[in-house]
C-alpha positions, 0 to 999 in steps of 0.5 A: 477449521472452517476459518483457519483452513482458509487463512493458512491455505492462502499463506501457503500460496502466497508466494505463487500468487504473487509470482502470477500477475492474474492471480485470484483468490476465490473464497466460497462462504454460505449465504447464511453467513452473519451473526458474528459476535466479535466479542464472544466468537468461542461462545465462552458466555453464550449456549452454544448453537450450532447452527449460529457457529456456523453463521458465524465461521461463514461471516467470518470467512467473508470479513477474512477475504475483504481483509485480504482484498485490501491488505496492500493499502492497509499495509502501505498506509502503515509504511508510511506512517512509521516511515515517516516518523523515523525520519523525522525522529533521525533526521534534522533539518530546516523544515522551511528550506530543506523539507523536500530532504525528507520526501526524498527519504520516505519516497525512496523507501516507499519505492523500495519496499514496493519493489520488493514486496509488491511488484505487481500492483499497478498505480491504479489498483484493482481498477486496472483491471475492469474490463473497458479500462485494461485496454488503456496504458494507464491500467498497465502503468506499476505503482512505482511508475507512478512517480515519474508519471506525475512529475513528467506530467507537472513539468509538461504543464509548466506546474512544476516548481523547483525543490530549492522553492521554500515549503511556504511559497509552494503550490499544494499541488507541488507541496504535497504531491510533485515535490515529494516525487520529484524529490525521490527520483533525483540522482542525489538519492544515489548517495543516500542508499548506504543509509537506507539499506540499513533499514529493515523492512521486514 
């Protein structure tokens, strides 16, 4: 219970914690913790200890809400691997010429599941909120806002270059950040949200 009681109870609340945007979990853990044995946690091959079981529940607290803590970016490098190759798995195209198709897909999607799931983290994470930085607009800025920020940014300094340009007379700046935004927020992707909508997120 010393671990599990932690977990459910944050389960429990998640649906509040997300409604509040100042939200915080505070998991209180023994400065004894340490000694966790990942490979024999139940002491099945081990005396049993009752002062290292105890060690050990506490470290496992703090590993448990370090987890928690970074949860979203686990989560959306995972969305954007599988999102990734079930476009290209679904969808043909000429790579050279056509590629941007694609980064519209998965940067729409990746907007939507945010929208969704996690609607109050901003563009600059768990920055945004050290003290000294929350004054800036920029820490006010929602991860989704992101998008049209970097393309309205690339336009205004004339970096921007068109989605018709071929893949491999792009700039690495535009091939791997601009277009692939830019490519989302067009109003083409209007058409596409039929197809997208039959894709489970959950």
């Amino acid at each position: 219970t010393n671990v599990l009681s932690y977990y459910w109870m944050i389960l429990a609340f998640e649906k509040k914690l997300r409604e509040s945007p100042e939200a915080r979990i505070v998991n209180v853990a023994s400065y004894w913790a340490g000694g966790l044995d990942l490979e024999d946690p139940e002491f099945k091959r081990r005396s049993y200890n009752n002062d290292q079981a105890y060690r050990q529940s506490k470290q496992a607290n703090r590993m448990m809400t370090y987890g928690f803590s970074e949860i979203f970016e686990w989560d959306i490098m995972m969305f954007k691997a599988l999102t990734k190759k079930y476009i290209e798995n679904t969808i043909i195209i000429n790579k050279r010429n056509d590629y941007w198709l694609n980064d519209a897909f998965q940067v729409y999607m990746m907007m939507e599941y945010v929208k969704k799931y996690y609607p109050e983290v901003k563009a600059i994470g768990k920055i945004s909120k050290i003290w000294g930085i929350k004054r800036y607009n920029i820490s006010k800025l929602e991860f989704n806002g992101k998008y049209p920020f970097v393309y309205q940014f690339a336009a205004r300094k004339n970096l921007d270059q068109a989605l018709s340009t071929r893949s491999d007379s792009l700039s690495t700046f535009n091939r791997k950040i601009v277009n692939p935004y830019k490519a989302g927020l067009v109003s083409f992707i209007n058409l596409c949200k039929n197809f997208i909508k039959k894709t489970n997120f959950n």
